[in-house]
gemmi code that builds the backbone of each chain (N, CA, C; Angstrom):
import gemmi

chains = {
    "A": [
        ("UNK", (39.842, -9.130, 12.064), (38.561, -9.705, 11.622), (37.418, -8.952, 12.311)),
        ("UNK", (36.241, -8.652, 11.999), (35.079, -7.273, 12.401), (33.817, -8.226, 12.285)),
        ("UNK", (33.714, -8.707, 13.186), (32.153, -9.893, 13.295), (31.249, -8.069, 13.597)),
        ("UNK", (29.640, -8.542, 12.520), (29.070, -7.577, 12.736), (27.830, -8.455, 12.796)),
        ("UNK", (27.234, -8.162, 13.487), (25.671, -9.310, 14.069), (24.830, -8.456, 13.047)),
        ("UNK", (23.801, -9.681, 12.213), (22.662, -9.129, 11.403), (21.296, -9.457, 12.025)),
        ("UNK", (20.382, -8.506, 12.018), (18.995, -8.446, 12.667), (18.344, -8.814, 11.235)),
        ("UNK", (17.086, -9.499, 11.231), (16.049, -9.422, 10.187), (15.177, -8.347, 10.499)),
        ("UNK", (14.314, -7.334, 9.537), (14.388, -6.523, 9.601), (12.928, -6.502, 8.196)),
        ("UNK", (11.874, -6.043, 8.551), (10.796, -5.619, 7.544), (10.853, -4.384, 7.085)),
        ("UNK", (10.599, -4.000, 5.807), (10.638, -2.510, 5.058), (9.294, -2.609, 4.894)),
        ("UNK", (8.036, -1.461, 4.701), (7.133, -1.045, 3.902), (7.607, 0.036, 3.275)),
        ("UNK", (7.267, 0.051, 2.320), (7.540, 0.994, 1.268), (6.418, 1.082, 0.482)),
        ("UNK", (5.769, 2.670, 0.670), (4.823, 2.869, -0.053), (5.415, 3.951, -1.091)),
        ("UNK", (5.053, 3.397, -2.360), (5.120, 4.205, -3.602), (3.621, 5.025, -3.630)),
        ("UNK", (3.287, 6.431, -4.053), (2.284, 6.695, -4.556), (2.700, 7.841, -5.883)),
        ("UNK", (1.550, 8.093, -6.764), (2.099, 8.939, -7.355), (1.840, 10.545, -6.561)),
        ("UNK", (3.268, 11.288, -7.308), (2.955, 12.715, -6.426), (1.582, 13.533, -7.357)),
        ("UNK", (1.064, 14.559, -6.058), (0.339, 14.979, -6.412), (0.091, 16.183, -6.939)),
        ("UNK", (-0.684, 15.975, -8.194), (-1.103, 16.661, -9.796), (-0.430, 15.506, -11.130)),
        ("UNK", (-0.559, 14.209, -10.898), (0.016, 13.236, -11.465), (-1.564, 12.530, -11.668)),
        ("UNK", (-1.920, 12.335, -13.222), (-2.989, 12.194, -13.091), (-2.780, 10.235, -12.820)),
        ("UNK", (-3.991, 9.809, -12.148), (-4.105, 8.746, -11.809), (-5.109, 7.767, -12.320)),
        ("UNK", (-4.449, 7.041, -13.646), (-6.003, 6.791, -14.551), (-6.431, 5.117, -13.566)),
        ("UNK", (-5.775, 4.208, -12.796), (-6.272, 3.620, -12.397), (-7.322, 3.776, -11.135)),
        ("UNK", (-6.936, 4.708, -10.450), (-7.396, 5.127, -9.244), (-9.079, 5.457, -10.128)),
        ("UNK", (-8.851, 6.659, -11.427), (-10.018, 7.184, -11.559), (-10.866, 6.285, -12.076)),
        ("UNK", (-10.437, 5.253, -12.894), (-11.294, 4.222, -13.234), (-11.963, 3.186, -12.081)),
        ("UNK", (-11.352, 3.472, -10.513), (-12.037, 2.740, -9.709), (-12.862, 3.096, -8.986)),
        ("UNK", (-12.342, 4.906, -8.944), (-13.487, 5.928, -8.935), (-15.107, 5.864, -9.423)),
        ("UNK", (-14.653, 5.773, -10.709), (-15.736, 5.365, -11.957), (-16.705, 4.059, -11.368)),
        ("UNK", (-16.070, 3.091, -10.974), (-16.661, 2.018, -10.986), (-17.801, 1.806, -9.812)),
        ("UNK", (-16.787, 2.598, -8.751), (-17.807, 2.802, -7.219), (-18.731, 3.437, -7.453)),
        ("UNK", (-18.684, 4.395, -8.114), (-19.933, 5.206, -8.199), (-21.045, 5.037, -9.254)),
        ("UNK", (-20.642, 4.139, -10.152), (-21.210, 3.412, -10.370), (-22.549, 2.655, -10.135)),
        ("UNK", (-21.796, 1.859, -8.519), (-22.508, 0.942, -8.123), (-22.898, 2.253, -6.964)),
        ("UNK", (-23.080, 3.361, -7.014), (-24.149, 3.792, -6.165), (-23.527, 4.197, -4.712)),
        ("UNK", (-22.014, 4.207, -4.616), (-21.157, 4.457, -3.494), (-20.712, 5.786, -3.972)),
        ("UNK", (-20.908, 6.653, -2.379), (-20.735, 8.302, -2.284), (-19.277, 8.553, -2.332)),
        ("UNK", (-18.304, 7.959, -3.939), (-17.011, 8.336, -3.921), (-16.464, 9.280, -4.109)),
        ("UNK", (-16.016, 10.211, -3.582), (-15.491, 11.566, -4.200), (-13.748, 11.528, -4.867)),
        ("UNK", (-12.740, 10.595, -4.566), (-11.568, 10.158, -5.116), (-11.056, 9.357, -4.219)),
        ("UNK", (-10.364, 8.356, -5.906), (-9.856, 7.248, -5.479), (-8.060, 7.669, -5.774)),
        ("UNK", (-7.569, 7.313, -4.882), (-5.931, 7.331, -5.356), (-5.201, 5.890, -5.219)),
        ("UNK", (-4.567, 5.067, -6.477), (-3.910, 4.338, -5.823), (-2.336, 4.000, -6.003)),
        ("UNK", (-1.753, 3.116, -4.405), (-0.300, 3.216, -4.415), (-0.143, 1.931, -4.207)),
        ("UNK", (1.143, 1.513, -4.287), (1.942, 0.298, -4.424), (2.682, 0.387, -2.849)),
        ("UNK", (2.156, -1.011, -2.105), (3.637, -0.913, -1.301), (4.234, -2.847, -0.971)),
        ("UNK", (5.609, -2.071, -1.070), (6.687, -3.372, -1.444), (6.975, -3.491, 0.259)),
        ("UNK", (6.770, -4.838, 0.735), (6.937, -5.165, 2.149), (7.931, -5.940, 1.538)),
        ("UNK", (9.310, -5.379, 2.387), (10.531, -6.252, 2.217), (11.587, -6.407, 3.575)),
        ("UNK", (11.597, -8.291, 3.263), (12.376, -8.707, 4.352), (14.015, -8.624, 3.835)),
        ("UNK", (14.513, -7.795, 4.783), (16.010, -7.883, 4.478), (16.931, -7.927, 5.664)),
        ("UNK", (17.845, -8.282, 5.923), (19.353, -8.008, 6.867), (19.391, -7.195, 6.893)),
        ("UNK", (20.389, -6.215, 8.301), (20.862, -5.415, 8.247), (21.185, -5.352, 9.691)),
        ("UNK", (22.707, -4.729, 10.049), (23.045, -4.043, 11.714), (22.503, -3.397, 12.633)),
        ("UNK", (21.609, -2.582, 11.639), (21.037, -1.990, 12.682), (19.541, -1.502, 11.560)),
        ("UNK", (18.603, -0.204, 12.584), (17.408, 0.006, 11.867), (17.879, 0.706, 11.073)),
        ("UNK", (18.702, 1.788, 11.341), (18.940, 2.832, 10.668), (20.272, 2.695, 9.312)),
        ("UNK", (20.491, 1.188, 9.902), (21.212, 0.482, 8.526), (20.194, 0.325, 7.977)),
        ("UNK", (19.145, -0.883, 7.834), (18.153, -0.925, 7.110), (17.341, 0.275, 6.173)),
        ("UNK", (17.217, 1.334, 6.895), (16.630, 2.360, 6.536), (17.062, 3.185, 5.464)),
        ("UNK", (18.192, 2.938, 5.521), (19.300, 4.077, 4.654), (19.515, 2.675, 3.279)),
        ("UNK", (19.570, 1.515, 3.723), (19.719, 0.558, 2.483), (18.141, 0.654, 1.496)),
        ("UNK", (16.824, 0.707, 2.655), (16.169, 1.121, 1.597), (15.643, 2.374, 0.949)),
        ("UNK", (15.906, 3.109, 1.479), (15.795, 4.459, 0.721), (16.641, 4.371, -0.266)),
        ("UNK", (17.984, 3.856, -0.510), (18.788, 3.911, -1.907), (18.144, 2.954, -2.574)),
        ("UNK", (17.453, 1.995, -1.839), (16.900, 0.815, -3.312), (15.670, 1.931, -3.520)),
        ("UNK", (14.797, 2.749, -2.992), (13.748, 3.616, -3.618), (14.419, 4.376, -4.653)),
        ("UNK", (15.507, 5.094, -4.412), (15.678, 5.872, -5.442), (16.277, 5.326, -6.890)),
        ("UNK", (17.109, 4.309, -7.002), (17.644, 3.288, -7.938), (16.634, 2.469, -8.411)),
        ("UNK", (15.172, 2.033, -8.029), (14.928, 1.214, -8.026), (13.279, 1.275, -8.405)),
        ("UNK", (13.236, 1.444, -6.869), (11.477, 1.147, -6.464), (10.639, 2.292, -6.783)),
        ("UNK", (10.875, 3.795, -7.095), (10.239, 5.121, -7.145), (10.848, 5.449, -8.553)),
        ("UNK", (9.965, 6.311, -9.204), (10.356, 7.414, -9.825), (10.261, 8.399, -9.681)),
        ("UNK", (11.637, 8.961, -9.668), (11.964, 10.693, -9.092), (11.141, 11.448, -9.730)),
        ("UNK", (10.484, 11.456, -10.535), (9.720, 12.735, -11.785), (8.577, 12.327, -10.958)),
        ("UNK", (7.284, 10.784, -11.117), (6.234, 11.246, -10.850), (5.811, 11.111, -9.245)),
        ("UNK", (6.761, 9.779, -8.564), (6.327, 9.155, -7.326), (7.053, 9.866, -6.308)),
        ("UNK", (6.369, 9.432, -5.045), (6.356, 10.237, -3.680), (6.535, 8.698, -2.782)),
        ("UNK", (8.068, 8.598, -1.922), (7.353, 7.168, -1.072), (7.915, 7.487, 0.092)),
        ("UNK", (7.269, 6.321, 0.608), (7.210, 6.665, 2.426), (7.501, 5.226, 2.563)),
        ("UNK", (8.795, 4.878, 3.982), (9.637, 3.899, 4.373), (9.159, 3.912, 5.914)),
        ("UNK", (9.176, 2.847, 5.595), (8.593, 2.475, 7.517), (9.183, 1.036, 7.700)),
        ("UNK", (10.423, 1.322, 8.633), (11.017, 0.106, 9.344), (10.560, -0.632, 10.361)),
        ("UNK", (10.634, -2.191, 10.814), (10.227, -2.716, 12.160), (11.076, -3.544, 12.133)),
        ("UNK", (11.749, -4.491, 12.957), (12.400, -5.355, 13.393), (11.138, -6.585, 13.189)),
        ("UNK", (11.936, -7.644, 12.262), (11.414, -9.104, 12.548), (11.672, -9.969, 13.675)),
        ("UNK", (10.429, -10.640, 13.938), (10.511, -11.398, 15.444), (11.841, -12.565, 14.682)),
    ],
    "B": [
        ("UNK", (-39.188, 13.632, 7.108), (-38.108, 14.003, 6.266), (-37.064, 13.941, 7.454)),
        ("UNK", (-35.975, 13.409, 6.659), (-35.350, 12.501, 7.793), (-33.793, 13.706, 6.802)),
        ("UNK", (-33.190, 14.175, 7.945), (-31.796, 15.155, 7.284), (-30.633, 14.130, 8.283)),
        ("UNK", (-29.829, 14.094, 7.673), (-28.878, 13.231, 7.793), (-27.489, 13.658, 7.907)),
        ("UNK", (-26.743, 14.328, 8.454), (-25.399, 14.783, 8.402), (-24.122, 14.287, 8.341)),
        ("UNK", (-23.984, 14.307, 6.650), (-22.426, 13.320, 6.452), (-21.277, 14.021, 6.880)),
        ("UNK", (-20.322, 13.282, 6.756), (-19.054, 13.575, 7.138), (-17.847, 13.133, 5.932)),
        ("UNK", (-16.985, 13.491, 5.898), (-16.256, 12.970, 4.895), (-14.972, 12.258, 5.319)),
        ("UNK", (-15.086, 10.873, 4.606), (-13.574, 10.035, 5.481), (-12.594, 9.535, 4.884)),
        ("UNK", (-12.004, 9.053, 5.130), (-10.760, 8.246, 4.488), (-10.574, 7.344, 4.394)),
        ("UNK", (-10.262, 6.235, 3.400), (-10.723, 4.694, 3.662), (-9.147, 4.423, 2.769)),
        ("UNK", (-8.252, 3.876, 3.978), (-7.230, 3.258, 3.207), (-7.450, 1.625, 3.080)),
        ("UNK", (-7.551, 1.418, 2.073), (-7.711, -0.224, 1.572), (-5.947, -0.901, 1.529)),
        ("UNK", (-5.710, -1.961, 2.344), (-4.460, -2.696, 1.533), (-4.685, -3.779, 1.278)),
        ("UNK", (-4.807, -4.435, -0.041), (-5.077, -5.047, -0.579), (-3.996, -5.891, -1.093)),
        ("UNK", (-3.920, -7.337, -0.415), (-2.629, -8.171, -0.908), (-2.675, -9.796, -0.703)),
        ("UNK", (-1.723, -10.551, -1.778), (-1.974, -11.712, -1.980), (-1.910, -12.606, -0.884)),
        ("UNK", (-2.518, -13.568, -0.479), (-2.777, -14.447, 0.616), (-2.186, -14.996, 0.751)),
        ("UNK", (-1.341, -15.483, 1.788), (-0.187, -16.281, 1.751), (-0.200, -17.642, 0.906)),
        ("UNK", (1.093, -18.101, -0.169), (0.986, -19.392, -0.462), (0.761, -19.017, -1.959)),
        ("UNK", (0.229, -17.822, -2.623), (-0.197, -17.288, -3.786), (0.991, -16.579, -4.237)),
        ("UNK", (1.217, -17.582, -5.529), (2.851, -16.841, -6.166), (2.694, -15.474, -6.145)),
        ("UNK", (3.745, -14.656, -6.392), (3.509, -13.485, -6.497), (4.597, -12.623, -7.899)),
        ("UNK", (4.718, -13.194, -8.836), (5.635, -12.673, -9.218), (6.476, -11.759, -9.638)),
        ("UNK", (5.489, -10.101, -9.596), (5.918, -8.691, -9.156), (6.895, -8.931, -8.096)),
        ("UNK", (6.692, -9.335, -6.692), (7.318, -9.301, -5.888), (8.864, -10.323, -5.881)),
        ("UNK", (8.467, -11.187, -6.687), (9.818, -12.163, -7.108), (10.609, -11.704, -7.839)),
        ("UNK", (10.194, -11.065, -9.230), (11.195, -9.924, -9.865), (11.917, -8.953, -8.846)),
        ("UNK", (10.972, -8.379, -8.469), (11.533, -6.955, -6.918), (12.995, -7.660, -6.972)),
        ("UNK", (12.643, -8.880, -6.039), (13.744, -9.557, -5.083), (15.146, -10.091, -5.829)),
        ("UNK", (14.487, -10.729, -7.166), (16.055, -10.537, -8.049), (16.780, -9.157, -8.157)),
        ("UNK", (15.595, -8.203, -8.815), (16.648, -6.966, -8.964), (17.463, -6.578, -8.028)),
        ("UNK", (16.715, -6.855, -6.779), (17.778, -6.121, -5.188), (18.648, -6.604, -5.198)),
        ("UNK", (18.420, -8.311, -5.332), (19.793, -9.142, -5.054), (20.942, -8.430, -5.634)),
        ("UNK", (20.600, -8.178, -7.251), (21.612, -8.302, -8.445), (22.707, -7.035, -7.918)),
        ("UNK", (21.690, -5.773, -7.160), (22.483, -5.062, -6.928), (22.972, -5.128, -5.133)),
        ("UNK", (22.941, -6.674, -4.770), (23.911, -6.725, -3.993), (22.965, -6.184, -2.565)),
        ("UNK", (22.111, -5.867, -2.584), (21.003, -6.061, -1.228), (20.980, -6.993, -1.069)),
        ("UNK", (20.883, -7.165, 0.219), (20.760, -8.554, 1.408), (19.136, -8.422, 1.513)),
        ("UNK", (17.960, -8.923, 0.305), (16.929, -9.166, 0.587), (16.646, -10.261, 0.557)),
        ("UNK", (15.691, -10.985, 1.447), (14.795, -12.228, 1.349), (14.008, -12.360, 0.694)),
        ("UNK", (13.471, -11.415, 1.057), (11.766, -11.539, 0.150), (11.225, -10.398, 0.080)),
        ("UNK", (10.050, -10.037, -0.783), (9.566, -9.073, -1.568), (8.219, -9.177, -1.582)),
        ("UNK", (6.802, -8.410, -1.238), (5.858, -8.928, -1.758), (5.044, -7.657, -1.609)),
        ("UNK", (4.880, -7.754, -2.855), (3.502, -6.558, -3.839), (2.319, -5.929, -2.888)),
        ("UNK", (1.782, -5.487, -2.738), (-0.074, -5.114, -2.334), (-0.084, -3.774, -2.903)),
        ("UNK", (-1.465, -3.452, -2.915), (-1.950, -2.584, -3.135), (-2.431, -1.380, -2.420)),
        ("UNK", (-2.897, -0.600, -2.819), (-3.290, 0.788, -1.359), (-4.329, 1.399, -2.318)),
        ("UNK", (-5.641, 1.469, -1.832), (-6.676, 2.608, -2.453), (-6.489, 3.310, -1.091)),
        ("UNK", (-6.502, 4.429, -1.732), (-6.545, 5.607, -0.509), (-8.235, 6.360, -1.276)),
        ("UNK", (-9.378, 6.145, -0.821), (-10.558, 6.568, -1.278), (-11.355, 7.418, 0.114)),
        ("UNK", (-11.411, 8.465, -0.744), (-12.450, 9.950, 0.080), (-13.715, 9.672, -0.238)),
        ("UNK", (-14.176, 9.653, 0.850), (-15.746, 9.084, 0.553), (-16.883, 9.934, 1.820)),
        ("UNK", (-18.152, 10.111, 1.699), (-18.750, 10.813, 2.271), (-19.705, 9.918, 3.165)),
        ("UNK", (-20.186, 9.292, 4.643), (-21.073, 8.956, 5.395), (-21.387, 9.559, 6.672)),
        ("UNK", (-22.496, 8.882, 6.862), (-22.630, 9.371, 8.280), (-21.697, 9.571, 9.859)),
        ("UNK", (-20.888, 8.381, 9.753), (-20.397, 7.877, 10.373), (-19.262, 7.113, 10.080)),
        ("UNK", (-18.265, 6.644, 11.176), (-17.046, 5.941, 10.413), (-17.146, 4.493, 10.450)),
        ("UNK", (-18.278, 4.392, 11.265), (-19.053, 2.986, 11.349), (-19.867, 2.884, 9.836)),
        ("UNK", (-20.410, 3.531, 9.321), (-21.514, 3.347, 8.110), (-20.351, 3.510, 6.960)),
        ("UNK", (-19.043, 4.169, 7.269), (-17.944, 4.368, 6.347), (-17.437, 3.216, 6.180)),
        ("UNK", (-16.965, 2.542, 7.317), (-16.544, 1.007, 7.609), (-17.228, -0.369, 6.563)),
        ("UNK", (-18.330, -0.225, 6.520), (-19.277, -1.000, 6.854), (-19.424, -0.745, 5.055)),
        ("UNK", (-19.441, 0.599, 4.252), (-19.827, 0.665, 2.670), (-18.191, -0.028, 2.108)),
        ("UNK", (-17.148, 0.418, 2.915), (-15.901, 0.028, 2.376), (-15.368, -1.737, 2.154)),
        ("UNK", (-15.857, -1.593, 3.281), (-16.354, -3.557, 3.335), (-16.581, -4.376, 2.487)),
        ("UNK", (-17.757, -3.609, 1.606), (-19.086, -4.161, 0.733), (-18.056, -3.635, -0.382)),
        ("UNK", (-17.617, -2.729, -0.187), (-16.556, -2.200, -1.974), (-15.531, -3.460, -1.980)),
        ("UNK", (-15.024, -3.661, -0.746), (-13.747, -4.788, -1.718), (-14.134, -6.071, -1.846)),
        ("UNK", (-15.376, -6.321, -1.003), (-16.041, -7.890, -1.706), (-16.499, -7.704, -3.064)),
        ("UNK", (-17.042, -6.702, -3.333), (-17.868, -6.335, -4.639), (-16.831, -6.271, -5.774)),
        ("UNK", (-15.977, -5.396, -5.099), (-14.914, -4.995, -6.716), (-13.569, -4.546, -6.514)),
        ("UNK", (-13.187, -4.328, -4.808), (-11.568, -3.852, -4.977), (-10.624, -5.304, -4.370)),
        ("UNK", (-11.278, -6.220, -4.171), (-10.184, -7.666, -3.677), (-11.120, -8.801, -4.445)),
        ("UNK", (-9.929, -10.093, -4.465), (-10.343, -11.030, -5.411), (-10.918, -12.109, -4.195)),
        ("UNK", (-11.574, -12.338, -3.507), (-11.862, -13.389, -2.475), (-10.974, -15.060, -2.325)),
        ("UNK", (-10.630, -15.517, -3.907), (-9.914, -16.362, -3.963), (-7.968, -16.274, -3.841)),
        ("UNK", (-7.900, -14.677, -3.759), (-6.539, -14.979, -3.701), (-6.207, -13.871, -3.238)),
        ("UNK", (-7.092, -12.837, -2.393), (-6.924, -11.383, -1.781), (-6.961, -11.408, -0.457)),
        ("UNK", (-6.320, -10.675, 0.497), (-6.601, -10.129, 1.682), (-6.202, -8.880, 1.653)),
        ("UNK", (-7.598, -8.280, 2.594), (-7.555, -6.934, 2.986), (-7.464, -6.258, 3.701)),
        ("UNK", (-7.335, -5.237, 4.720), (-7.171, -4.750, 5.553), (-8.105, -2.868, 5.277)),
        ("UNK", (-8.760, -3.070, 6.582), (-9.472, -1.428, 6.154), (-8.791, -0.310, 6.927)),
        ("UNK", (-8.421, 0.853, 6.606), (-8.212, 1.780, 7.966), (-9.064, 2.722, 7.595)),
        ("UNK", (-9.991, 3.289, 8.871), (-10.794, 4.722, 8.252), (-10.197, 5.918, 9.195)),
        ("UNK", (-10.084, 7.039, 8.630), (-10.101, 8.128, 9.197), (-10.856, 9.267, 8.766)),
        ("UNK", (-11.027, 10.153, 9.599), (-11.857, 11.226, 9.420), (-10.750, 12.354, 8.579)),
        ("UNK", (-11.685, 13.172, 7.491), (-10.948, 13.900, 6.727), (-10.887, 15.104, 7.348)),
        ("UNK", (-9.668, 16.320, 7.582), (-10.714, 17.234, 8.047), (-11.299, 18.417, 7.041)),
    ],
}
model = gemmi.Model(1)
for chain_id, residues in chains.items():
    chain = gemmi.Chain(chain_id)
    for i, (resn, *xyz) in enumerate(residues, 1):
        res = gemmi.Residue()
        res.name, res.seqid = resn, gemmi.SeqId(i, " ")
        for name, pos in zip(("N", "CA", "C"), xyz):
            atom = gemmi.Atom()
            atom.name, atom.element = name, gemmi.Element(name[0])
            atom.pos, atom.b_iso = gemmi.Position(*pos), 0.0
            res.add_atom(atom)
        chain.add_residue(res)
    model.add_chain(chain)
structure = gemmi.Structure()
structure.add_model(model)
structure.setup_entities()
């Protein structure tokens, strides 16, 4: 029998799109700031999924979410993401 | 005649629902992980403007970015935000 102790464990995961991917929300918020008279030169925007999950260790965690990015949370053609682990109190 | 020397900065906005505010992007997330057998709890959405912008200062940068997400990048009734500025180089 293999008792394995689970830590709680926070993911950020930022999705953005990669770059030369045009970004029509970003530019429309672009649009809007400048608009109102704010010195915007570009807006880019990204998604990030804060997720509480289990896992043995960080580098368990880490490796569980990088496979949910690629299956899942990113797309390989346009998005670019960045994983940042911490331990929950 | 008053010359003024800007600088150009970085204003990451994260922009996300306030605790207690369904979220249901982030509730979908958390089924799909399950289904494939991730040990997730929970899931929850925000946003990221990453906006290049030109001031004097990272105080006067601070301070226009402020006035952008009361005005038009967060919802006051169901948003919280967070600012980070950095200098571009």
């Amino acid at each position: 029998m293999l008792l394995v102790s689970l830590m709680r464990y926070i993911a950020k995961v930022e999705v953005s799109l990669k770059l030369g991917h045009s970004d029509p929300e970003g530019e429309t918020t672009r649009n809007s700031l400048a608009e109102l008279n704010y010195p915007v030169r570009d807006v880019r925007v990204s998604k990030v999924y804060t997720i509480l999950l289990d896992a043995s260790s960080a580098e368990d965690a880490e490796r569980m979410v990088e496979e949910m990015c690629r299956r899942l949370l990113a797309n390989p053609v346009k998005d670019d993401y960045k994983i940042y682990i911490e331990a929950s109190e």
